[in-house]
C-alpha positions in Angstrom: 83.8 34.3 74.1 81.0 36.8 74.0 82.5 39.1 76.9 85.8 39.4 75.4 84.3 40.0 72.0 82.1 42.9 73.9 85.3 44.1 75.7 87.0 43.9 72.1 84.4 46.3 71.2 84.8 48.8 73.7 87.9 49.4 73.1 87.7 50.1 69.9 85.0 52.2 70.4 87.0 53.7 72.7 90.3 54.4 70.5 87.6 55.7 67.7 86.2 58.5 70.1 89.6 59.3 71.6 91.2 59.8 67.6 88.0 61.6 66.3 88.5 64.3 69.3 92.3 64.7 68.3 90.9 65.0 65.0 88.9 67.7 65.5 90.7 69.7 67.8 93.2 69.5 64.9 90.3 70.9 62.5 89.6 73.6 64.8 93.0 74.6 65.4 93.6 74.6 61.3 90.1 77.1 60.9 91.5 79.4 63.6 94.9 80.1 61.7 93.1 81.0 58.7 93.3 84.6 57.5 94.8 87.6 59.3 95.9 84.7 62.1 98.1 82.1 61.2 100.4 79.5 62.9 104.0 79.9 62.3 106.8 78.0 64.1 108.9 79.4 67.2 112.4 79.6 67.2 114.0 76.2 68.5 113.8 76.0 72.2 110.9 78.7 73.4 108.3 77.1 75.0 105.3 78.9 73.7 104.3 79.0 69.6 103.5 81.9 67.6 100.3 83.2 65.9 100.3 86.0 63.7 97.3 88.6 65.1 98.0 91.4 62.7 100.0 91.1 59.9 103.0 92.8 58.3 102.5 96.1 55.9 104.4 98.1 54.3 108.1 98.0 54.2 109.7 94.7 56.2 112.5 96.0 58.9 112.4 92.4 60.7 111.0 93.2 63.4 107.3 92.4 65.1 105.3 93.6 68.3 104.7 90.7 70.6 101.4 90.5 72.2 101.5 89.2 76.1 97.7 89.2 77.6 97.4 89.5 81.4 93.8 88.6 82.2 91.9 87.3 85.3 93.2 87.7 88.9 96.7 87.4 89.5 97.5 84.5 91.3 100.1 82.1 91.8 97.3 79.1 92.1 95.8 79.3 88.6 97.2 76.3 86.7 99.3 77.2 83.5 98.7 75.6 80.2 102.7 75.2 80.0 104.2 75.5 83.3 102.8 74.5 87.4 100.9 78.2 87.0 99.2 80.5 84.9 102.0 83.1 86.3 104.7 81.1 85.4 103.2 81.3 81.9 103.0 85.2 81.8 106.8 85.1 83.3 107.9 83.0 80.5 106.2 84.8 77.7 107.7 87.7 78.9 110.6 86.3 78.6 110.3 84.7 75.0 109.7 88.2 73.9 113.0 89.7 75.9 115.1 87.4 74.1 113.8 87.0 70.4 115.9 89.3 69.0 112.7 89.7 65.7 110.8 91.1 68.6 111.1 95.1 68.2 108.5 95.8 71.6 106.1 94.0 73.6 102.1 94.8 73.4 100.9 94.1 77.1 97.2 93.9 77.1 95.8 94.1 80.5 92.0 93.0 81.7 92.3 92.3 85.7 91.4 93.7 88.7 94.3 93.2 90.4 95.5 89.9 93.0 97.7 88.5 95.2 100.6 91.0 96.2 103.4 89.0 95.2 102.5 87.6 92.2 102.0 91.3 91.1 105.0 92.3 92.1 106.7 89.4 90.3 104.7 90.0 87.5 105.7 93.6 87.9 109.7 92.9 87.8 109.2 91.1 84.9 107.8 93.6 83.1 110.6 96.4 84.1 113.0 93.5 83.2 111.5 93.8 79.4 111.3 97.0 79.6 115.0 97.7 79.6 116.0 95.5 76.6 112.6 96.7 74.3 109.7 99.1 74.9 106.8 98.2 77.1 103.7 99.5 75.8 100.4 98.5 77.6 96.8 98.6 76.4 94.3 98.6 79.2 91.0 97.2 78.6 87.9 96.8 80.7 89.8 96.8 83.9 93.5 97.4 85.1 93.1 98.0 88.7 94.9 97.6 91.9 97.1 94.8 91.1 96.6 95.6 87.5 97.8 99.0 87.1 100.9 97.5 90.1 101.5 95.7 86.9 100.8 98.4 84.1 103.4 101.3 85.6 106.5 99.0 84.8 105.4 99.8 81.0 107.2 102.1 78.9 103.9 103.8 77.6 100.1 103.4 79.0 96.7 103.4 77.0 93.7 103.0 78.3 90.0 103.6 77.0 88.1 106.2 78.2 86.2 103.8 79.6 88.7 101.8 81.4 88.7 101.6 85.3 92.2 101.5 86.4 93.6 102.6 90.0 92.7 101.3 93.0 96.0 102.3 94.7 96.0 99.9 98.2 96.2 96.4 99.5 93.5 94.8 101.1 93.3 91.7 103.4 89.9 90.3 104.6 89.1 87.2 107.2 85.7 86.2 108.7 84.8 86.3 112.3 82.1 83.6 113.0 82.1 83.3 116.6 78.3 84.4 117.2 77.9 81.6 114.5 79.1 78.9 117.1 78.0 80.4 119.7 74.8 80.0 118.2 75.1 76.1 117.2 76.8 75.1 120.5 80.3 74.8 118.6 83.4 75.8 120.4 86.7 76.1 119.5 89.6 75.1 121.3 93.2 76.2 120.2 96.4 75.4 121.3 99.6 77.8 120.1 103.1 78.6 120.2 102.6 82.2 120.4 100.7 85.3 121.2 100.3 85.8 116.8 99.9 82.3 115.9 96.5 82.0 115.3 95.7 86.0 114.3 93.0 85.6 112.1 91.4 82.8 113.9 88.0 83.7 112.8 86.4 81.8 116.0 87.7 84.9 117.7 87.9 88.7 118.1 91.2 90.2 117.3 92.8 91.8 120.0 94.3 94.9 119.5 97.6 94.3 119.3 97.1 91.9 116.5 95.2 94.9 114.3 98.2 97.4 114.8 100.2 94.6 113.4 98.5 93.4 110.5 97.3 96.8 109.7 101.6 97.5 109.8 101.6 94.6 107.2 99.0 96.2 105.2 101.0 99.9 105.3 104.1 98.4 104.2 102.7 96.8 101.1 100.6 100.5 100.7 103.9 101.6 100.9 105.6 100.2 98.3 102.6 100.3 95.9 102.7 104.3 96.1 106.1 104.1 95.8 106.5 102.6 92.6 103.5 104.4 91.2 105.2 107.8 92.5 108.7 106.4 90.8 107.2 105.3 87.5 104.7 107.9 86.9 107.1 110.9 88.3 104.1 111.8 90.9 105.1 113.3 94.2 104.3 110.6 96.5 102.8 112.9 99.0 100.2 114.3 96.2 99.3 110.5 95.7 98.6 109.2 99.6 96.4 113.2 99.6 94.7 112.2 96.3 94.3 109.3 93.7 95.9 106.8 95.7 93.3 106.0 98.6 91.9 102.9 96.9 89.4 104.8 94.4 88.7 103.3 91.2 88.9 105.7 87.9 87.9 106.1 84.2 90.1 106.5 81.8 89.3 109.9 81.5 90.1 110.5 84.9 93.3 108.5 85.1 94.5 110.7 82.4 93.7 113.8 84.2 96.0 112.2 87.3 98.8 111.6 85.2 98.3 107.6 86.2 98.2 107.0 82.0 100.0 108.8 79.0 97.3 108.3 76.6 93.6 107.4 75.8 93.0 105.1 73.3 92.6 101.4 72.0 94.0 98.1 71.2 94.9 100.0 67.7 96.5 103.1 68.9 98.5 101.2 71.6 100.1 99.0 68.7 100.6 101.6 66.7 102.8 103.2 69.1 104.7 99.9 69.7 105.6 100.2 66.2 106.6 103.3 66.5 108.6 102.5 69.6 110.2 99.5 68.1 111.2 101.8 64.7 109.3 99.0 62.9 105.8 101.1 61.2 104.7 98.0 59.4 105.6 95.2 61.8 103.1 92.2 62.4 102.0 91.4 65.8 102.3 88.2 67.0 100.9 86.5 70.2 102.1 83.3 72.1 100.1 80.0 72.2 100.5 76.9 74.2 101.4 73.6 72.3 98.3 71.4 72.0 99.4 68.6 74.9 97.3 65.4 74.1 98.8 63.9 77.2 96.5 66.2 78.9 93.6 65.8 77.5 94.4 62.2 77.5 94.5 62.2 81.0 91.2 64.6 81.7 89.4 61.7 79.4 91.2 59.1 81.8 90.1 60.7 84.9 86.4 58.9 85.2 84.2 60.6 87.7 83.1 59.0 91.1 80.0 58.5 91.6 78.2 61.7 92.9 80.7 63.5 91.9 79.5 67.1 90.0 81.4 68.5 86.5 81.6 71.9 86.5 82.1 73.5 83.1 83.6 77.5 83.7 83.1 79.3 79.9 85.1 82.7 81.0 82.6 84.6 82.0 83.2 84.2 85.7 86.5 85.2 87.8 87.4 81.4 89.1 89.5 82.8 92.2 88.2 83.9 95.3 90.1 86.2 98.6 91.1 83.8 100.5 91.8 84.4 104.9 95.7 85.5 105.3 97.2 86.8 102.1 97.7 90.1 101.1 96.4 91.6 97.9 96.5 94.4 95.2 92.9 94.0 94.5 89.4 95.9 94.0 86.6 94.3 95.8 83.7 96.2 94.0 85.5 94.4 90.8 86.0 90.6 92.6 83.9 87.8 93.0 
């Protein structure tokens, strides 16, 4: 009698912790729509809800600015908080804002150094795919490099501080060589392939030469492409970019202004105001999209008890969580990666 009467009690004590957490990620959610930014329903169907960053003055025309943040590395293996990834969610914001006709232009506010090559270039179409339907106007904060500023020329209209560092026209792919590691430890390595470029950047190796001339052709053709849309977007003679700017340098703001690389220096302010402008809409509210609260999540993450041994690791922002990894190609600044 006395177990089941202590099991009883668990799970009560259980259900008690699990409802006060719902009830005070509830509180915390209320406190945060206080003020300048409050919750407002989406329109039936989108994915993501609405918050109100800025709100409305002056005369009403309708229409609002819809803020879409790109922060962090660009990667296709960052979990979303709606879809598989974190790119999936930028892809469908994007695509909220293409499609609410209330939505006069789109506010994209970059922070990244850049990332995997085709997630930027995906992220990149997207953007031109806005563009045509409502102005583009991007806002460049600490950092819009490489991949970053792959991702900021498909805008209509670029800001960034003075202090910005933006650039870093190039791709980059790294891999390790540890053979005088194993040859050290007594470790060999034994590999059997299929052909000549199966196992390229086997790092228990030197490359040979002919695998350098191709991979270094891999890296030109993405090069390629990169100063191609930057020569395209930015009307800069493409020849006057691979001779200049565009040989994997990071800038300031100032200096990116000087190259022609941005239209305007200035802030989060000054790049809103000029969506308004954009979007004939002087007094519009800006918006930005947030992710449903999903209990079944957190349900689960409380479900999931930790083995024994096992280590929590608690990331609060202030650290880039993806790494390079051996064999993919990348619009990124090193200096500016973990």
């Amino acid at each position: 009698m006395s177990q089941k009467r202590s099991g009883c009690l668990t799970a009560v004590l259980v259900v008690a912790f699990l409802v006060s957490i719902i009830l005070n990620v509830s509180f915390l959610t209320g406190r945060s729509s206080r003020g300048l930014r409050s919750s407002i329903q989406s329109s039936p169907g989108a994915p993501f809800g609405e918050e109100v960053v800025v709100q409305a003055s002056g005369e009403d025309t309708g229409k609002r600015v819809a803020i879409v943040a790109v922060r962090g590395i660009i990667s296709s293996a960052e979990p979303g908080q709606i879809n598989e990834t974190a790119l999936d969610d930028l892809l469908a914001e994007l695509k909220q804002a293409r499609e609410d006709h209330t939505v006069g232009a789109v506010l994209l506010r970059i922070d990244s150094p850049g990332g995997e090559v085709t997630a930027s270039d995906v992220l990149y179409q997207e953007v031109v795919k806005t563009r045509a339907v409502k102005p583009v106007v991007v806002s460049m904060d600490s950092v819009a490099a490489s991949g970053g500023y792959y991702v900021a020329c498909a805008g209509s209209y670029l800001f960034a501080h003075e202090t910005s560092i933006t650039a870093s026209i190039g791709v980059i792919m790294q891999s390790i060589n540890y053979q005088s590691l194993l040859g050290k430890v007594g470790v060999e390595v034994n590999t059997f392939k299929s052909g000549a470029f199966k196992d390229m950047l086997n790092g228990a190796r030197e490359l040979t030469e002919a695998e350098r001339e191709y991979v270094q052709g891999l890296i030109d053709q993405s090069y390629g492409r990169f100063v191609g849309i930057v020569a395209k977007e930015r009307h800069i003679e493409e020849s006057t970019l691979r001779s200049g700017v565009a040989d994997g340098r990071i800038v300031s703001g100032v200096d990116a202004l000087r190259e022609k690389l941005i239209d305007e220096l200035g802030g989060f302010d000054e790049a809103l105001a000029k969506a308004r402008e954009l979007a004939k809409a002087p007094g519009a509210a800006a918006i930005r999209y947030s992710a449903p609260m999903a209990f079944g999540r957190l349900f689960r993450l409380l479900s999931e008890a930790p083995t024994k041994g096992a280590k929590v690791q608690v990331d609060f922002g202030g650290k880039l969580s993806s790494h390079l990894q051996s064999g993919r190609l990348y619009f990124l600044s090193p200096v500016l990666a973990p």
